[in-house]
C-alpha angles and dihedrals in degrees: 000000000000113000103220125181094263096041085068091028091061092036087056095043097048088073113059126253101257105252080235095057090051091044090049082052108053085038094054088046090048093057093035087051089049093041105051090034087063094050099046090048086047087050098247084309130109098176111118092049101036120211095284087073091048095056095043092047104047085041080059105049087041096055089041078050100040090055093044082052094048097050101039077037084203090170082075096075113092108239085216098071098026107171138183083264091058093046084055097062086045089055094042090056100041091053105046092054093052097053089043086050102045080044093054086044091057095043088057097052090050096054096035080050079218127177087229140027123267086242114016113249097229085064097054104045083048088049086058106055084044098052088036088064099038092054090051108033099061086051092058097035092051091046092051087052094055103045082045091051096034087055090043086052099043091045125215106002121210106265105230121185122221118226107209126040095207138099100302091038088064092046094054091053089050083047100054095032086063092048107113090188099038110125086193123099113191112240106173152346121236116197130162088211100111087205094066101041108115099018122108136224116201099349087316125134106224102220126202099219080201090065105028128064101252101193082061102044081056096048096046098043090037087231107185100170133039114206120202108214106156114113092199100051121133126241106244084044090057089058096051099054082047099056095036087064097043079064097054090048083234107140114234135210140172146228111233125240110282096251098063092052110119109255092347083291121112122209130177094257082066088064119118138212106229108257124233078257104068082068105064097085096224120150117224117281112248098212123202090239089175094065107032078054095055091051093050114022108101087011130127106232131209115200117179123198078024091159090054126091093270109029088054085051089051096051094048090052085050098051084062092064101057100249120189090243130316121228112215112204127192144128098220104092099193106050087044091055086053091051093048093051088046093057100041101044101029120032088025092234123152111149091107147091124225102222122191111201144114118233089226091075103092086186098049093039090055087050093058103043082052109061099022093051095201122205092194132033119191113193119208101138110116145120104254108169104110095207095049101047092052080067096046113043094150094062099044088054082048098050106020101041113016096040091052085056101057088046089052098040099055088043086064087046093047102040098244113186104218132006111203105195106196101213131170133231082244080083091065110091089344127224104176141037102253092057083042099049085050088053106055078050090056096050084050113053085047089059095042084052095046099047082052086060098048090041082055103212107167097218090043118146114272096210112194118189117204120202127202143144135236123344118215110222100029129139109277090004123145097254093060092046094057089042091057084045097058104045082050086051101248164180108247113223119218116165103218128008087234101046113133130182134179118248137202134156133258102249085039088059093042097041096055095036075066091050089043100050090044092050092046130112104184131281104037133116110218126202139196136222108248092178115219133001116247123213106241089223089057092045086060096048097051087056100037081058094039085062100055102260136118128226121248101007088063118009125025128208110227126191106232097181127247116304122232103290096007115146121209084229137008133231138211099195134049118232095254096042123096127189137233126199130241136198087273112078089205092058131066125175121231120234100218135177105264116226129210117259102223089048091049095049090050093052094047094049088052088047100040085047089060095075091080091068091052090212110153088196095059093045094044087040100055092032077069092052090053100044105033100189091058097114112169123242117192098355153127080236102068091086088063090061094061 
């Protein structure tokens, strides 16, 4: 093997300088700094101090240095990764013993009552810009070597481009600068602030990618990664640079939110992939905390489906607005022991009740209302998997409809304050059992809520229905499905090239079903606005893309066919429904056909009763007669609609 300079260089470097050989060093510095000042200033002659004077007085500026060292401990930094911070230690203790020194001068010519100082002055303030810049220089000398000789040795590293100039920017190039094992080299800096185009950090050009062809800029720095740093960047600006650079093929990451930096420090290994959701284009939701607060704050909270994607987000919004405790009600044991670890160990809440049940046990769900005395219930349990539930009608009658019955009608018993139903736009101009299961739900609970007006009980039950479409991130949701297809290398299964959904994350769904239930005043169905469809193909190749691949050389799309009760699009509003606004942009409220009570709980009880035969085609068949537009894709079912 050929033994090359930064062969030994990085065989030396792999093992740490010793803390004593940097102390020997600075102290050695220290005395050679003192020494050949003293000469130079004495003009190479010693003569009318004597050696003596020489020795006394370096032995004095050496003990005043070594303490200043001791207590700065500048020999603790690793040279390796020397920093401003460490040049200001050098300079704190430098400077300190200086001055101490320079005081205690001054002291002994006062109380000798000499003609001249111990040390003369003009060798000490000299000393201290020398041994200032001895102590600092080597620091900075041995960490460029390195990262010369580690890149050398590494060969040619992946040039990856910094969005956001700023404070964290700054960090993340330290960051990746110290990094032994980083195959990245900075190659730029990209800002929209016109004040800082042109300038350079570090030895950085800051580009404008306005101004700038960005496809060359890729190309002539051979920048391979783009790395969001800024803490303050929009959404939709985040999108763009994401999609600028999917098109580029570059990969792109980002820096987290400074408070979830370990220890306030950042390292590569902190570093995220930009998520599906970055590219939704939604600006952050401005919540009325105030009155949300006063709703729940004090208050005993049901919430029902509590282990699932959206009951857990609901509880953890709720544990932000000092509720009196929260019951969290589910079946599933697992998932509620996660959530009860979650809560407890990270977000320190402990104000809550894990609750097993099912809300089809009439017996078990009285028992609770009973001794909890809830003021809110919020109702996520449900079966939402459209396929699933097309084999199962029974079950989704059991769960979706009579199970949101129970829970309503013991809310009227108990006096419950507000009822918040979490529906689904499957339930607009159903096609398949599950949207149409939610929708008779839905009919229920507003004429439930309706009877209770004209009856005019004051502590009567507000319901509020809300009404959204598909949740990224949920359990069982699209986006975890193609994710589990393309770390498993395809292919990606979408149903139909011109599928579209509407999308919307977790904490958004969660965070407006609190607005909603707060702004609520019983009966309504209140739907949010999800933005654009996106086209489900679309949806696969931006994350085929996000991950590093590309379609079609390493992971292929293919076109599976539309599943029993799957709708092409989706809607949020039936034909006959109209909408009015609220406060809350995000929210609108539907104006639906109202139905009579008494007809509604008939129909359900025959319906309900049906469960015994087990017959999917009755149930199917008089689900029909109570929701009229259910009219049955891709199903079993179609021939019921002839």
């Amino acid at each position: 093997m050929i033994i090359t300079p930064e062969r030994l260089f990085i065989k030396y470097y792999r093992n740490y300088t010793p803390r004593w050989i940097v102390f020997l060093f600075d102290v050695l510095a220290s005395g050679f700094s003192f020494s050949s000042i003293s000469f130079i200033v004495l003009n190479f002659s010693i003569a009318p101090f004597g050696w003596n004077w020489l020795a006394a007085s370096t032995a004095m500026v050496l003990i005043f240095r070594i303490i200043s060292f001791l207590i700065t401990r500048i020999y603790h930094g690793l040279l390796r990764y020397t920093s401003i911070y460490d040049a200001m230690r050098i300079f704190v203790a430098v400077f300190s013993s200086s001055l101490v020194l320079i005081v205690f001068d001054y002291i002994l010519f006062k109380v000798n009552k000499s003609d001249i100082y111990f040390i003369p002055i003009q060798i000490l303030v000299i000393d201290f810009f020398v041994t200032l810049s001895l102590l600092s220089a080597p620091r900075i000398a041995y960490k460029l070597l390195f990262s010369y000789y580690q890149g050398r040795s590494k060969g040619i590293k992946e040039g990856i481009a910094i969005f956001g100039a700023g404070e964290s920017g700054i960090i993340a190039k330290r960051s990746i600068d110290k990094d032994y094992l980083s195959v990245y080299k900075v190659s730029a800096f990209l800002d929209d602030d016109e004040k800082k185009i042109g300038k350079t950090i570090e030895g950085i050009k800051i580009y404008n990618i306005y101004e700038n062809n960005f496809e060359e800029l890729v190309k002539q720095l051979n920048i391979k990664t783009l790395l969001i740093a800024s803490q303050s960047i929009s959404a939709h600006r985040k999108k763009e640079l994401i999609e600028m650079c999917l098109g580029l093929n570059i990969k792109v990451k980002s820096v987290p939110r400074l408070e979830r930096w370990i220890n306030g420090e950042l390292s590569l290994a902190q570093f995220q992939n930009v998520n599906i959701e970055d590219l939704l284009d939604r600006d952050e939701i401005v919540l009325d905390r105030r009155t949300i607060s006063h709703q729940i704050s004090g208050k005993r909270i049901l919430v029902t489906g509590a282990s699932g994607s959206i009951g857990s987000e609901i509880a953890r919004q709720l544990s932000h607005f000092y509720p009196e405790k929260i019951y969290l009600l589910d079946q599933a044991e697992s998932p509620l022991y996660e959530l009860d670890m979650e809560l407890r160990e990270k977000m320190h809440f402990n104000n809550f009740e894990i609750v097993v049940g099912d809300i089809r046990n009439e017996i078990r769900m009285e028992h609770l209302f009973k001794s909890f005395r809830p003021h809110l219930v919020y109702h996520a349990a449900a079966y939402k998997h459209v396929p699933l539930m097309e084999d199962n009608p029974s079950e989704a009658i059991n769960t979706n409809v009579y199970g949101t019955k129970v829970l309503a009608d013991l809310s009227v018993k108990y006096e419950i304050e507000k009822f918040v139903f979490i529906s689904t736009d499957k339930a607009v101009n159903p096609s398949s059992v599950m949207g149409c299961s939610k929708r008779i739900a839905e009919i229920y609970i507003q004429s439930l809520d309706e009877y209770l007006k004209k009856v005019g009980n004051q502590n009567y039950t507000q319901f509020i229905t809300t009404r959204f479409g598909n949740v990224l991130g949920s359990n069982g949701s699209v986006m975890q499905i193609f994710r589990k297809q393309i770390m498993e290398g395809g292919p990606v299964t979408v149903t139909h090239p011109e599928i579209t959904r509407y999308f919307m994350t977790i904490p958004e769904a969660c965070q407006l079903v609190l607005e909603a239930g707060a702004l609520g005043k019983g009966g309504e169905i209140m739907i949010f606005d999800m933005g654009e469809s996106i086209k489900i193909a679309d949806l696969a190749k931006k994350m085929i893309r996000l991950a590093g691949l590309e379609l079609g050389k390493d992971i292929q799309i293919v076109f599976s066919g539309l599943r029993p009760g799957e709708k092409i699009k989706e809607e949020l509003l039936n034909v006959k429904e109209t909408t009015l606004p609220t406060h809350h942009k995000k929210i609108l409220v539907a104006q639906v056909q109202s139905y009579n009570y008494e007809r509604a709980y008939r129909e359900l009880y025959d319906l309900i009763r049906l469960f015994e035969t087990q017959n999917n085609e009755s149930i199917v068949s008089k689900m029909k007669l109570i929701v009229p537009e259910f009219i049955s894709k891709n199903s079993i079912f179609e021939n019921l609609d002839t």
